[in-house]
C-alpha positions in Angstrom: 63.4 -55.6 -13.0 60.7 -57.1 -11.3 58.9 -55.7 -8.5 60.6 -57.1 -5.4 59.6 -60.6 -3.1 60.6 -59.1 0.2 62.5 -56.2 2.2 62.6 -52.1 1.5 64.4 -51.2 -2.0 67.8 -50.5 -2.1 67.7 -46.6 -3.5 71.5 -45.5 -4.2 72.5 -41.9 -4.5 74.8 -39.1 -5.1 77.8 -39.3 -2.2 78.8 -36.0 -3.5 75.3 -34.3 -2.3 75.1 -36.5 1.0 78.7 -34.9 2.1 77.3 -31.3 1.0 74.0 -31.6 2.9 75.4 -31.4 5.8 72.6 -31.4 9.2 68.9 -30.8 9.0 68.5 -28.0 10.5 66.7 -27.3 13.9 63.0 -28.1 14.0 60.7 -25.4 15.4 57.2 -26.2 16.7 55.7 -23.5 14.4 51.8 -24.5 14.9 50.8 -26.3 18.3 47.4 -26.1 18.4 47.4 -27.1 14.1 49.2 -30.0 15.3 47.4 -31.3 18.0 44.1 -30.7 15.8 45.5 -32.4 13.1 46.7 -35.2 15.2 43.5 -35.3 16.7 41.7 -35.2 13.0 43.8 -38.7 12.6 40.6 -40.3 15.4 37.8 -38.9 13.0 37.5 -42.7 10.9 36.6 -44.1 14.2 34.6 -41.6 15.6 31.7 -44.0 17.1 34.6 -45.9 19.0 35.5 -42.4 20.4 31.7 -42.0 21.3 31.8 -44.9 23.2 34.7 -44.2 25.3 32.7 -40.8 25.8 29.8 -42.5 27.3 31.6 -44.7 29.1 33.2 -42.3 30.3 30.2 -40.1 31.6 28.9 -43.2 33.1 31.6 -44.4 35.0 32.5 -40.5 35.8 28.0 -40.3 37.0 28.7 -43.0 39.3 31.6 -41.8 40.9 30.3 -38.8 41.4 26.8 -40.1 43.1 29.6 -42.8 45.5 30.3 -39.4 47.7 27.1 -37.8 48.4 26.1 -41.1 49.6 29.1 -42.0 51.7 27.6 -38.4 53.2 24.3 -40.1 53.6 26.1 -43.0 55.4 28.0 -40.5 57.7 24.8 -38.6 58.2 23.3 -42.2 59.8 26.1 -42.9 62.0 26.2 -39.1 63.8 22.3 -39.3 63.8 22.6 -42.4 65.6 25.4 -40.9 68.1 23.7 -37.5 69.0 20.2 -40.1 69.5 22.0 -42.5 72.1 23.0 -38.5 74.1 19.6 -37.4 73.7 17.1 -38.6 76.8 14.8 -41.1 75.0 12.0 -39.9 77.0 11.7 -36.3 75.2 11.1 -35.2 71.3 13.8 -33.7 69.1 12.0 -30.5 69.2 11.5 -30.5 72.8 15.5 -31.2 72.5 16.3 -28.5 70.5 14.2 -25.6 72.4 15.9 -26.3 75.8 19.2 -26.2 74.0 17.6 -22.7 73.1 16.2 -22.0 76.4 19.9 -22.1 78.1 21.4 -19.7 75.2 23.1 -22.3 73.4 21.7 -21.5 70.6 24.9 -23.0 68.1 24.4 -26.7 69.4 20.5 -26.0 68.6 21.3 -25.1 65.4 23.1 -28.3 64.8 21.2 -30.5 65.7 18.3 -29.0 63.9 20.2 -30.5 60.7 20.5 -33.7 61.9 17.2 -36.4 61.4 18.1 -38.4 64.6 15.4 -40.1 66.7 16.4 -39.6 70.5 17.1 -42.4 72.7 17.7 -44.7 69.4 21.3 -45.8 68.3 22.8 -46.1 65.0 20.2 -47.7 62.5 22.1 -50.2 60.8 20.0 -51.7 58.6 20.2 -48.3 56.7 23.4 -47.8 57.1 24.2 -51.4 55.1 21.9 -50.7 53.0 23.4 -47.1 52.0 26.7 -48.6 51.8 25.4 -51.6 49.6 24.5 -49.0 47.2 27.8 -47.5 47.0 29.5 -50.8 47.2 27.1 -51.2 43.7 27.7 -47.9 42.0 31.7 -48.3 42.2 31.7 -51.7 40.9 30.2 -50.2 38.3 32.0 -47.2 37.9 35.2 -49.6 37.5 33.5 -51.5 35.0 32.6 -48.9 33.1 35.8 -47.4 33.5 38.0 -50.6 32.3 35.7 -50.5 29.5 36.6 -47.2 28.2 40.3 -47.9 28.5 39.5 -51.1 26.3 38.1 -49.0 23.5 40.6 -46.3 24.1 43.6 -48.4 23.6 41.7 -50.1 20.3 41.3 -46.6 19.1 44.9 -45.3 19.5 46.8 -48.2 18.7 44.6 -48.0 15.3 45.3 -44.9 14.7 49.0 -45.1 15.2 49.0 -48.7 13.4 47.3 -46.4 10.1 49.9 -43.1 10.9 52.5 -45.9 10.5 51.5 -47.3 7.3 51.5 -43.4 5.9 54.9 -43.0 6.8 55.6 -46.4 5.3 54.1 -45.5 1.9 55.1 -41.8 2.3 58.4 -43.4 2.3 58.6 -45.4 -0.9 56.9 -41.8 -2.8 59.7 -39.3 -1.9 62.2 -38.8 -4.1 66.0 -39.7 -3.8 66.5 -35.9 -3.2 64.9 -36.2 -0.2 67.0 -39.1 1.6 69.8 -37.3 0.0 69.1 -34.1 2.2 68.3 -36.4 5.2 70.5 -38.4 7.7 69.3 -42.1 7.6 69.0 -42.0 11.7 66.9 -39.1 11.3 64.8 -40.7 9.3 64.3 -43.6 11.0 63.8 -41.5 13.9 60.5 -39.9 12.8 59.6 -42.9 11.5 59.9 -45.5 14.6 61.1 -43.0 18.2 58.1 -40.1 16.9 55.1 -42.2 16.1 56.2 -44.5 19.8 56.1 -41.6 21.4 52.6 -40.5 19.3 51.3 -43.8 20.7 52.4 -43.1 24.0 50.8 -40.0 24.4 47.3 -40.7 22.9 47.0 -43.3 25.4 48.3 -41.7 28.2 46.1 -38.6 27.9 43.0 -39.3 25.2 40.7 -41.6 27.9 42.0 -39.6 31.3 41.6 -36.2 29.3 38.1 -37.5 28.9 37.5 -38.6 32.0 38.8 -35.8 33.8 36.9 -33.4 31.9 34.0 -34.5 32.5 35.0 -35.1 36.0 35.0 -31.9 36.3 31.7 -30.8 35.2 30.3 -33.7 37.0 32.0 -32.8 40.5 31.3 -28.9 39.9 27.7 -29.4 39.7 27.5 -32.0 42.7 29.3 -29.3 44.8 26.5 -26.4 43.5 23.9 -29.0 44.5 25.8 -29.4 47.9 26.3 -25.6 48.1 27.0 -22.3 46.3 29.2 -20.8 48.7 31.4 -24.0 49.0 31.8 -24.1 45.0 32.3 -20.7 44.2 35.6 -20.8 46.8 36.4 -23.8 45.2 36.0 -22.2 41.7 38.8 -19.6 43.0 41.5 -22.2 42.3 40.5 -22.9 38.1 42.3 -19.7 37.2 44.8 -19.5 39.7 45.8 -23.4 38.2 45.5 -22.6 34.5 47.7 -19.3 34.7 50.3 -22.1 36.6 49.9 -24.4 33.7 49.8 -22.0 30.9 53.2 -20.2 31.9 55.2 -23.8 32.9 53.9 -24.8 29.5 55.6 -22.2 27.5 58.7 -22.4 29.3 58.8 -26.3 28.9 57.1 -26.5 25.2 60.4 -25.2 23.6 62.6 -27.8 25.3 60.0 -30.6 24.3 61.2 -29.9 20.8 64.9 -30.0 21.0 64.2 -33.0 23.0 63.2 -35.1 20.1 65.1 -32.8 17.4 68.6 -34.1 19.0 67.1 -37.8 19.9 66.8 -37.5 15.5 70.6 -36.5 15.4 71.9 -38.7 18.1 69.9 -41.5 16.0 71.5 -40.7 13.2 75.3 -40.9 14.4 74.4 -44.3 16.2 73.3 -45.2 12.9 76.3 -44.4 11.2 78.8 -45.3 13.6 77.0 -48.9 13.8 77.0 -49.5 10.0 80.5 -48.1 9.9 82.2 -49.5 13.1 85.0 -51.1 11.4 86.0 -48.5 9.5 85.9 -46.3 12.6 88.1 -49.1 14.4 90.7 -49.0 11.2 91.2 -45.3 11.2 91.5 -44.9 14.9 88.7 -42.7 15.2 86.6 -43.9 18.6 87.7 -41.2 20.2 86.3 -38.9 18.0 82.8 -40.8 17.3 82.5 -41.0 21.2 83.4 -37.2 21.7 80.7 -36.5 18.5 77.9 -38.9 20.7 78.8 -37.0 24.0 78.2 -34.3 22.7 74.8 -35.3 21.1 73.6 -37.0 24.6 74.8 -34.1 26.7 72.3 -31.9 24.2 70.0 -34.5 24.8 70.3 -34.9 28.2 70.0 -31.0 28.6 67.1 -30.3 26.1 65.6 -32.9 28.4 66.2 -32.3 31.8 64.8 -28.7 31.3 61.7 -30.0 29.6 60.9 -32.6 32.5 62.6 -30.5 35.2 59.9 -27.7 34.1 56.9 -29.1 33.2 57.3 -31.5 36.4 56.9 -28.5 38.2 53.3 -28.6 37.2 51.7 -31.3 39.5 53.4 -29.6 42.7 51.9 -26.5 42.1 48.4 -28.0 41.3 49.0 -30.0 44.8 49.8 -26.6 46.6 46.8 -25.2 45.3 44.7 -28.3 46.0 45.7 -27.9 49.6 44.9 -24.2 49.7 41.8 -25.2 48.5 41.6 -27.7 50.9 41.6 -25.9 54.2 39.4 -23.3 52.5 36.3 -25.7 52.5 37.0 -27.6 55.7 36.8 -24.1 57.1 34.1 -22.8 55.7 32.4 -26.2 55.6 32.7 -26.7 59.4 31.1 -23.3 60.1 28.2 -24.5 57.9 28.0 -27.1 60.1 27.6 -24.9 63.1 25.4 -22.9 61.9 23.2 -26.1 60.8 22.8 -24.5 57.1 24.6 -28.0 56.2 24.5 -31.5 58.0 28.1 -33.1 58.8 27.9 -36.0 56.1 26.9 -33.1 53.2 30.4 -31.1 54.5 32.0 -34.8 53.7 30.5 -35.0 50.6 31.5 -31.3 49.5 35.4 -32.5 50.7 35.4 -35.2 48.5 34.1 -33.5 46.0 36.5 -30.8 46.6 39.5 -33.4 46.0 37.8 -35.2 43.1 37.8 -31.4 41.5 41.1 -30.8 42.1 42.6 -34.0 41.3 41.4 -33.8 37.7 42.9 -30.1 37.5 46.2 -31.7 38.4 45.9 -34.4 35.7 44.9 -32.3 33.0 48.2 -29.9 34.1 50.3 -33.1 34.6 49.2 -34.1 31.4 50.8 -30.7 29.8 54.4 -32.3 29.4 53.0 -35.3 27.6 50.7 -33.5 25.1 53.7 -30.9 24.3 56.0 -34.0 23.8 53.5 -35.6 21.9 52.9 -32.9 19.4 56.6 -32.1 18.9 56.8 -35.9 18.0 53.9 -35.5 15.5 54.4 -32.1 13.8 57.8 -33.7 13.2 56.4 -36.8 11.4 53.6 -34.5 9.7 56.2 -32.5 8.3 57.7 -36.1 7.1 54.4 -36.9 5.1 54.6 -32.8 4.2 57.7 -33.2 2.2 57.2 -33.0 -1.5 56.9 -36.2 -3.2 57.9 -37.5 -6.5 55.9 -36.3 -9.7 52.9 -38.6 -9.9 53.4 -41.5 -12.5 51.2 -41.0 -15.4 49.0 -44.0 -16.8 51.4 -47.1 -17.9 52.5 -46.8 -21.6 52.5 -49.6 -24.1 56.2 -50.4 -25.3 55.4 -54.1 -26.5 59.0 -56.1 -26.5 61.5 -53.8 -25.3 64.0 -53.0 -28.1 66.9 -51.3 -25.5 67.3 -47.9 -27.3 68.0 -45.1 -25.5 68.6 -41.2 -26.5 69.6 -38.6 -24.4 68.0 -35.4 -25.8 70.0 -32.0 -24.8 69.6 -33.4 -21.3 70.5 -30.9 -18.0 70.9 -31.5 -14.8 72.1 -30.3 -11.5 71.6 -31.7 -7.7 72.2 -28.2 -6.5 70.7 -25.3 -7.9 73.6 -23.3 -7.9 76.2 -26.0 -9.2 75.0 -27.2 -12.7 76.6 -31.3 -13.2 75.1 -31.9 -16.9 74.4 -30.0 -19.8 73.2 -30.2 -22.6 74.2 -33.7 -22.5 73.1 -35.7 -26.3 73.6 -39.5 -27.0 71.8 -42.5 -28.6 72.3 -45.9 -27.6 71.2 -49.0 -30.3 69.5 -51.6 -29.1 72.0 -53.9 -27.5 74.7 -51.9 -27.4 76.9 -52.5 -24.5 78.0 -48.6 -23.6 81.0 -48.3 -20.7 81.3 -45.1 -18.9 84.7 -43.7 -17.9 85.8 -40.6 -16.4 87.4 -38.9 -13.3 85.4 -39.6 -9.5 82.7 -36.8 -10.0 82.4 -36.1 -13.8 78.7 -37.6 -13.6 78.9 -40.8 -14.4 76.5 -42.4 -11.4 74.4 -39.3 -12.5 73.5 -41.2 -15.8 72.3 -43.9 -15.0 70.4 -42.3 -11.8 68.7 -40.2 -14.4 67.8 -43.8 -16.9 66.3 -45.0 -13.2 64.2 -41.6 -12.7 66.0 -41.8 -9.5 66.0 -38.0 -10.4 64.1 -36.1 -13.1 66.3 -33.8 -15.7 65.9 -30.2 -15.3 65.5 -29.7 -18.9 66.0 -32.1 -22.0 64.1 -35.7 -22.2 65.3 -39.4 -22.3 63.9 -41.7 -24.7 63.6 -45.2 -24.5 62.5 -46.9 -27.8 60.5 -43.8 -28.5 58.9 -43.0 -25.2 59.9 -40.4 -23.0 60.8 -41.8 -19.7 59.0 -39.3 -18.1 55.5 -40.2 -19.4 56.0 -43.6 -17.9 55.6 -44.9 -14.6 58.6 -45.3 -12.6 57.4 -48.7 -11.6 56.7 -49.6 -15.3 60.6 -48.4 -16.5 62.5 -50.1 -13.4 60.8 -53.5 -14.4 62.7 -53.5 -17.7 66.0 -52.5 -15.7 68.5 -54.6 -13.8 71.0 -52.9 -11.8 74.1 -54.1 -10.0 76.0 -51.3 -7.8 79.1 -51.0 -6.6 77.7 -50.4 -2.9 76.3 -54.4 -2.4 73.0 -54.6 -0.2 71.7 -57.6 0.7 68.5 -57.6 3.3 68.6 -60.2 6.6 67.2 -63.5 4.9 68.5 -66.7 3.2 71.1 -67.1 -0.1 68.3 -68.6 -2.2 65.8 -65.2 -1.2 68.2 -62.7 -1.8 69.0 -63.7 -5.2 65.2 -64.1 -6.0 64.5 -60.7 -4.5 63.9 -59.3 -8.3 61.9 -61.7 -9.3 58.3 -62.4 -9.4 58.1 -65.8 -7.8 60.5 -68.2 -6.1 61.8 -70.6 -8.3 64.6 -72.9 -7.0 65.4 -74.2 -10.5 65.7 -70.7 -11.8 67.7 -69.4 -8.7 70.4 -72.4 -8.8 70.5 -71.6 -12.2 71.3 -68.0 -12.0 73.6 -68.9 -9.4 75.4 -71.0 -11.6 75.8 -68.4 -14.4 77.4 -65.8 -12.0 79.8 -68.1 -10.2 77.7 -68.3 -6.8 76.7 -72.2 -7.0 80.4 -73.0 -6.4 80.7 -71.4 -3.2 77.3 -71.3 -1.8 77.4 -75.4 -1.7 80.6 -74.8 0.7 78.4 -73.6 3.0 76.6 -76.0 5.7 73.1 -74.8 4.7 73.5 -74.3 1.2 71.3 -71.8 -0.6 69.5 -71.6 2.9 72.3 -69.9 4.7 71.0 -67.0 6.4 72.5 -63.9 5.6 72.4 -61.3 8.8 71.6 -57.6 8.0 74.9 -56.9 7.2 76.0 -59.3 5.6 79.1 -60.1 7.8 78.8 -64.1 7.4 79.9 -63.6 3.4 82.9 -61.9 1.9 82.9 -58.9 0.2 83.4 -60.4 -3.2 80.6 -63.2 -2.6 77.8 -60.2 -2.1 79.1 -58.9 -5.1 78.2 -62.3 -6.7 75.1 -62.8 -5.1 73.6 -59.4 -6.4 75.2 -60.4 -9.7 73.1 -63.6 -9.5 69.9 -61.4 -8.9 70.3 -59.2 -12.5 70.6 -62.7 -13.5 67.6 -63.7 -12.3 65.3 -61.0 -12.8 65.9 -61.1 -16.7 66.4 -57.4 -17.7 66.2 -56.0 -20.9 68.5 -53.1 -19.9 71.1 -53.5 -17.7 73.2 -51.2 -15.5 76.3 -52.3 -14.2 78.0 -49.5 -11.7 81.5 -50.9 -11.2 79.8 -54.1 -10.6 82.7 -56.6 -10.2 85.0 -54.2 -7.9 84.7 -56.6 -5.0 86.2 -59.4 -6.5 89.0 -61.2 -7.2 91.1 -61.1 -10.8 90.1 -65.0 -11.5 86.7 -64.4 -10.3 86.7 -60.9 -12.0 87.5 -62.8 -15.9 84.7 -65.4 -14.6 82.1 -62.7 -14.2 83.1 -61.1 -17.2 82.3 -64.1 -19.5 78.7 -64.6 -17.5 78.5 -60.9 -18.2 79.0 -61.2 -22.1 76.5 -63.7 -22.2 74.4 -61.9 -20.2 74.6 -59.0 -22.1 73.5 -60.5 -25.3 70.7 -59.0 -26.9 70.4 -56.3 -24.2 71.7 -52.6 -24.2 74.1 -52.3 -21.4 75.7 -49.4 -19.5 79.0 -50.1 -17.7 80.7 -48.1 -15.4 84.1 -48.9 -14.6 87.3 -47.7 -13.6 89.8 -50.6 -14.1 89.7 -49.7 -18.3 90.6 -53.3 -18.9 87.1 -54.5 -18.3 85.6 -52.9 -20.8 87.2 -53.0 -23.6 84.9 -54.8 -25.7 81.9 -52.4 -24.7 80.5 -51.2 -28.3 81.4 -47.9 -27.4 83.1 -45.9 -24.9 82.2 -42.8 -23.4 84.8 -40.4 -21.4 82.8 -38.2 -19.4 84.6 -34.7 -17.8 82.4 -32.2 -16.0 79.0 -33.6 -16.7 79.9 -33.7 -20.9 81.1 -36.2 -22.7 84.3 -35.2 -23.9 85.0 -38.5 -26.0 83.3 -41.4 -27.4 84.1 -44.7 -29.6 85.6 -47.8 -29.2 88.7 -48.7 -27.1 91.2 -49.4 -30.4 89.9 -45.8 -31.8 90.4 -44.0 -28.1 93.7 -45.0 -27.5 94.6 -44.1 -31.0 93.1 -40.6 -30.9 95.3 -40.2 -27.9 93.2 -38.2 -26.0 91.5 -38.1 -22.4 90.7 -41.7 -22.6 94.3 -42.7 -23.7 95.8 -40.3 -20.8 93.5 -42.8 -18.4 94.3 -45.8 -19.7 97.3 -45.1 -20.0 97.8 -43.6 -16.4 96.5 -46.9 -15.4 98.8 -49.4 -17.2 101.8 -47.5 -15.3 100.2 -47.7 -12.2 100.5 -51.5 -12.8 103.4 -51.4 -13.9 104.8 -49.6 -10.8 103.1 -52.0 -8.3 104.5 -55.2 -10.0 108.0 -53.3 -9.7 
């Protein structure tokens, strides 16, 4: 079978081991800070990008640091320019200042000591315009700079998560059946689509401001030491006051973080079901019970996730308490510096700014908290996704020239559960194009077989041949393109009649697709249809019956040109007129290849070349249908069972 046009590959599986793998269980976020520097590792291949949103960064966070201090310069003009207009024109500042002195007010003295005003003159403006030019300059700029860096940023996140994508993608396609076995689909597709969104989110939600607050910080703490020591060491008081507040909200809330997105996975995965299976739910009467299963998902949900934004949310009130605490500490402070002229009024502006501008970036950096714990618990559940162990690796490809078809089963084992053995010991050889029908009870292994002829699954112990080869030194790839399968369980991707049948194949040929048509009995209805061979198929393939997907995915083995060919009860959607139909296209399709055919209505195959009755995982009988029925033994007792079940109905 050819490698496919278009569309994820059908991959079919045990029911038996989906029933009995019950729920995954409960994620635990066993290694934050392993996470987050592994997610963090994921930025490394565009490390100069992350440079430049660095020094963007720094600039943008320079100027709007230097924007304050001269506002303060600005402020400084305008009360100069006040106290000058008071002051009598006709004396010096000094003179000024000593008969302040002189009548003991020594405080007001001591003010205007740290003011530069010039006595009888009024606000200069010219300075003042040109002070607040500057800072009219230096924020333009630090916006600039600043849009800049969330430019790169988003370039640098969105490529990351574009590349984490593609890993799951390809991780995908590498783990083994076993895996999706073990696995609820929703929850899958969870950590594949909900996870990496929220991966995405949070990278570019906190990468660029983490920066920038960070350095916001160092830039703002050394303006306010330049200002004044005193002023920055009380402001310093309220760093670990805020990151004791942040570190105990972040355990509490971290926990809840994880369940959030561990029950979004399950909740997925019973939308997922209940979608795909709505009619059947609808038959059997059971929307009460679906809904009372999803209520019980979303009130986990709803729970897991109020406590986790409930308690990190109390974050950002805290940091404002503490911002405000901080606040009346400097004004305080400040405005006795100002008394005591140690500090001039438009520097005590300055330091308040600053003093905000410190505290602000504390608060975002704590606010910030809830997103990186959500983020990581989205991550370390998509890293232990591309953890999970993959298939063996496929060995170079082997040269088998024209494949002959013949297959031997060497004292093959097998078991899906470690603790339940299915085959053993299992021995057969198949001739080239043999056409070999499988029979047996609902569990005795007969899906199992041919599974293991895919390398779906790898034996335990034993080898399969194929015309001298051992399966298991060829790539998978290589094997499945000299294997056509048709399955009970149709699947048939959103796209047109004409692409789904050429889905095996490894170019589109109209000819060759009309013709395949034609051979399984798809032509005749598929020109009913307004659009022909370009009528789209939705993603469930509502818009055809049952029995017509059956056909089209017989038309693909057509199509694709096999020279093995697995048939898994492949006509069991169909009519009895369309069923003798297939049948002949079958036989001739069937010529020349070996052929496995499982089937439970007996009457299909028997002109198989031989028969196997499987019980248990063994095979308990084999031959053909004349010798079975006259050894009289488990095959007989089926057959036999069924011709008096058909008997009884047409009573």
């Amino acid at each position: 079978m050819t490698a496919p046009n278009r569309g994820p590959r059908p991959m079919g599986g045990p029911p038996a081991v989906r029933m009995m793998a019950g729920p995954a269980p409960t994620e635990k976020l066993e290694d934050f800070r392993g996470s987050l520097k592994r997610l963090l590792v994921r930025l490394k291949p565009q490390r100069v990008l992350v440079g430049f949103v660095m020094l963007a960064g720094a600039v943008s966070v320079a100027l709007s640091v230097i924007g304050p201090y001269l506002l303060g310069h600005a402020t400084d003009v305008i009360f100069a320019g006040v106290v000058g207009q008071m002051v009598d024109g006709n004396v010096t500042k000094a003179d000024a200042i000593a008969a302040l002195r002189a009548r003991g007010e020594n405080t007001q003295a001591d003010l205007l000591s740290a003011i530069d005003f010039t006595p009888g003159q009024g606000i200069d403006f010219d300075k003042l315009f040109n002070v607040l030019a500057w800072v009219a300059i230096i924020y333009v700029f630090a916006w600039l700079f600043g849009i800049l860096q969330g430019r790169i940023t988003a370039h640098v996140v969105q490529t990351a998560v574009y590349r984490l994508r593609q890993e799951v993608e390809d991780k995908l396609s590498r783990l083994p059946l076993s895996y999706f076995d073990q696995q609820a689909r929703g929850e899958v597709l969870s950590r594949a689509t909900n996870d990496t969104d929220n991966i995405a989110q949070t990278l570019q939600q906190t990468f660029a401001q983490l920066i920038t607050a960070l350095l916001m910080i160092i830039g703002v703490l050394g303006a306010m030491f330049w200002i004044s020591p005193l002023l920055a060491l009380i402001a310093l008081v309220t760093v670990p006051v805020s990151f004791f507040v942040t570190t105990a909200v972040g355990k509490r809330s971290q926990p809840n973080f994880v369940a959030q997105w561990a029950t979004t996975g399950k909740l997925n995965g019973h939308i997922e079901e209940m979608f795909t299976g709505h009619s059947l739910v609808k038959v059997f009467g059971r929307q009460d019970e679906a809904n009372q299963v999803f209520r019980e998902h979303n009130d986990k949900l709803y729970a897991s996730s109020f406590r986790a934004q409930f308690i990190s949310g109390m974050i950002q009130p805290a940091m404002m308490f503490i911002s405000n605490l901080n606040y009346v500490l400097v004004a305080v402070v400040g405005g006795l510096r100002v008394a005591s002229g140690s500090l001039s009024l438009g520097e005590v502006q300055a330091f308040i700014q600053y003093s905000r501008q410190f505290s602000q970036p504390l608060t975002q950096v704590a606010s910030m908290a809830n997103l990186i714990q959500s983020g990581v618990a989205s991550a370390e559940r998509v890293f232990a996704l591309l953890d999970a162990p993959e298939q063996s690796p496929s060995p170079d490809a082997v040269d088998l020239g024209r494949v002959r078809g013949e297959i031997v089963f060497d004292n093959v084992s097998f078991r899906y559960l470690p603790e339940k053995p299915l085959i053993t010991d299992l021995s057969l050889s198949v001739a080239p194009g043999q056409t070999v029908a499988i029979v047996g009870p609902t569990g005795a292994g007969k899906t199992t077989l041919v599974n293991l002829i895919m390398r779906f699954y790898d034996v335990d112990s034993g080898r399969i041949v194929l015309d001298g080869v051992d399966i298991a030194t060829m790539p998978r790839e290589q094997l499945r393109e000299e294997i056509g399968m048709v399955l009970q369980d149709t699947w048939l991707f959103g796209g047109t009649i004409a692409e789904n049948i050429a889905y095996g194949a490894d170019s589109f040929d109209m000819a060759a697709v009309q013709a395949a048509a034609e051979a399984a009995h798809v032509d005749a209805f598929v020109r009913m249809l307004p659009d022909g061979y370009d009528t789209v198929i939705d993603e469930e393939g509502s818009n055809v019956s049952a029995g017509q997907k059956q056909l089209i995915t017989i038309a693909r083995a057509f199509l694709a040109e096999p020279s093995i060919l697995i048939l898994d009860e492949a006509t069991s959607s169909v009519d009895t007129r369309t069923e003798v139909l297939i049948q002949q296209a079958m036989g001739t399709l069937r010529e020349g290849r070996t052929s496995f055919v499982i089937a439970h209505r007996l009457s299909t195959i028997r002109d198989a070349d031989v028969i196997l009755v499987m019980e248990n995982g063994q095979i308990v009988e084999q031959g053909t249908h004349d010798s079975l029925i006259a050894a009289g033994g488990a095959y007989a007792r089926l057959y036999s069972a069924q011709f008096a079940q058909a008997v009884a109905e047409i009573d």
